[in-house]
C-alpha positions as CSV (number, residue, x, y, z in Angstrom):
1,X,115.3,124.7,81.7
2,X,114.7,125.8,85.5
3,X,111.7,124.1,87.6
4,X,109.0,127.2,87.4
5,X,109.4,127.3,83.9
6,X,108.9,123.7,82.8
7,X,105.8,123.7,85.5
8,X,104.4,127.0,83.5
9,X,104.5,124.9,80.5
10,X,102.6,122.2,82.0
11,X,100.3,124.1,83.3
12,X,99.6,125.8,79.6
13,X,98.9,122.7,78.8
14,X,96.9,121.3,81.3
15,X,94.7,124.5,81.6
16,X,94.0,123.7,77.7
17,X,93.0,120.2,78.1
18,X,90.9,120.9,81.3
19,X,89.0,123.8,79.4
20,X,88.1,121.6,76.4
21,X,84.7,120.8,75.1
22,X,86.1,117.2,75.9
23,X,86.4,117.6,79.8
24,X,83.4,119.4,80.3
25,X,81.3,116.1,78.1
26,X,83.2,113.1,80.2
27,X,83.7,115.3,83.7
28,X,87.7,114.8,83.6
29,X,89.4,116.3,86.7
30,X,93.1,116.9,87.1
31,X,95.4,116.4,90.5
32,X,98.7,117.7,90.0
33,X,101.7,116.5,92.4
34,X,104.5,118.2,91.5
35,X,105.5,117.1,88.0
36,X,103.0,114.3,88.4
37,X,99.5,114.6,87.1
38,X,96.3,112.0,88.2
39,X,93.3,111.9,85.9
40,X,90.1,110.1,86.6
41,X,88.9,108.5,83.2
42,X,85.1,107.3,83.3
43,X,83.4,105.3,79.8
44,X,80.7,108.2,79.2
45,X,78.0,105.7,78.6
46,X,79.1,103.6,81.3
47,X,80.3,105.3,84.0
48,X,80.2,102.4,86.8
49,X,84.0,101.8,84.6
50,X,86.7,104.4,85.9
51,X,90.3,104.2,85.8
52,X,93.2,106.5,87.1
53,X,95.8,107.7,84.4
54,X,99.1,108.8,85.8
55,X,100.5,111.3,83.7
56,X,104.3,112.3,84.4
57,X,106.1,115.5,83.2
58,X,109.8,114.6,84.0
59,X,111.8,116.2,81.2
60,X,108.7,118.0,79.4
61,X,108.8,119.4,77.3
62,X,112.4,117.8,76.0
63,X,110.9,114.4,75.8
64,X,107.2,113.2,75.9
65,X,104.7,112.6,79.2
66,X,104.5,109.4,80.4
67,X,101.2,107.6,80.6
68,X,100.2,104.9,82.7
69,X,97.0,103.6,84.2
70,X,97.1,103.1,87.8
71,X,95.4,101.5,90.5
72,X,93.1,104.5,91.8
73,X,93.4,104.0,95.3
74,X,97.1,103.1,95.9
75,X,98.1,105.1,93.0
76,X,100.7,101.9,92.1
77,X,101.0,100.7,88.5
78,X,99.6,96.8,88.4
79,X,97.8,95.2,85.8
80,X,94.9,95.6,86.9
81,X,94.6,98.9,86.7
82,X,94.1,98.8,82.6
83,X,91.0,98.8,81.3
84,X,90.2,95.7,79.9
85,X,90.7,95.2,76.5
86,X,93.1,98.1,76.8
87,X,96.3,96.5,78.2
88,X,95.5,93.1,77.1
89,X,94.2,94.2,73.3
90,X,96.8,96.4,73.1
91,X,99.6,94.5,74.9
92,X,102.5,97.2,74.5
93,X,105.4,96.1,76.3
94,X,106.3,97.7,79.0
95,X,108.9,99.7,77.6
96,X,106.7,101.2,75.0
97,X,103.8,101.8,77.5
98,X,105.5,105.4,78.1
99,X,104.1,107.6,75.7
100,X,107.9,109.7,75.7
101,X,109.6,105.8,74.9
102,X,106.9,105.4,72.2
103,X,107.7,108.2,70.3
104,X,111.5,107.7,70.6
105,X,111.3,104.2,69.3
106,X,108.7,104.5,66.6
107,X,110.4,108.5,65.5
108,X,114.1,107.6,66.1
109,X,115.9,109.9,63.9
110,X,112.8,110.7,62.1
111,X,112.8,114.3,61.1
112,X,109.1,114.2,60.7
113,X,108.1,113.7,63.5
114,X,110.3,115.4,65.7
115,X,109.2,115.6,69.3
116,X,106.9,118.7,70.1
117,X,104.8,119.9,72.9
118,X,102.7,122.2,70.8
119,X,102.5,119.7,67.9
120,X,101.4,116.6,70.2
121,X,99.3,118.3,72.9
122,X,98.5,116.8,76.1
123,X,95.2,117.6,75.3
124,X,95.1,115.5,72.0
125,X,96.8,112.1,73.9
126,X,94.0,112.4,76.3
127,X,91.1,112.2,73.6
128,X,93.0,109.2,71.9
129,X,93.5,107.5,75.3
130,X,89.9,108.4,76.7
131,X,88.9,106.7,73.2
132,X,90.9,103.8,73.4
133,X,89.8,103.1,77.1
134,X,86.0,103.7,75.7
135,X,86.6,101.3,72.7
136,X,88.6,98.6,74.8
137,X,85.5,98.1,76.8
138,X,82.9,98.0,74.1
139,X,81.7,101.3,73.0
């Protein structure tokens, strides 16, 4: 699939997400770099707590995103750049911490839950990660 196309679908899909109830209720903004997208997530009742999610859109929509939290200023991936109670709750190894590596290890060969953009929505991963960021720091 050529460049322009795979960045129109992103772009459908981003555009959804950032006109969602959602985005407007926890003030979610999106940078986009290229295939790479940077989104600020904030705990809505306490909104000292913000962290940077790095969202990556290599072979989308072929294979998954990639999520990661990063450090906000540097933009590097480091430890501390989890939310508490998020990476050491969770404690995914690092080669399930990609959302597109989740899926292919959990749905290898699984007909039923084939990958699919339109069926798991960048929109939908964003709620359960905003939730689970939210939860991992009491809330």
């Amino acid at each position: 699939m050529d460049l322009e196309t795979v960045r129109a679908k992103i772009m459908v899909q981003v555009n959804r997400a950032a006109s969602s109830g959602m985005a407007r209720a926890v003030g979610w903004s999106f940078e986009i770099e290229d295939l790479v997208l940077y989104v600020p997530l904030r705990h809505r009742r306490r909104s000292e707590h913000t962290y940077l999610l790095r969202v990556t859109f290599e072979e989308f929509p072929r294979r998954a995103p990639s999520y990661v939290f990063v450090d906000r200023q540097s933009k590097e991936v480091t430890e501390a750049a989890w939310p508490p109670g998020v990476n050491a709750g969770v404690r995914f190894p690092e080669s399930v911490r990609r959302h597109s590596e989740f899926h292919e290890k959990y749905h290898a060969n699984d007909a039923q839950y084939a990958w699919d953009a339109e069926r798991y929505t960048f929109l939908d991963t964003l709620l359960r990660i905003q939730k689970m960021m939210e939860h991992g720091l009491g809330g």
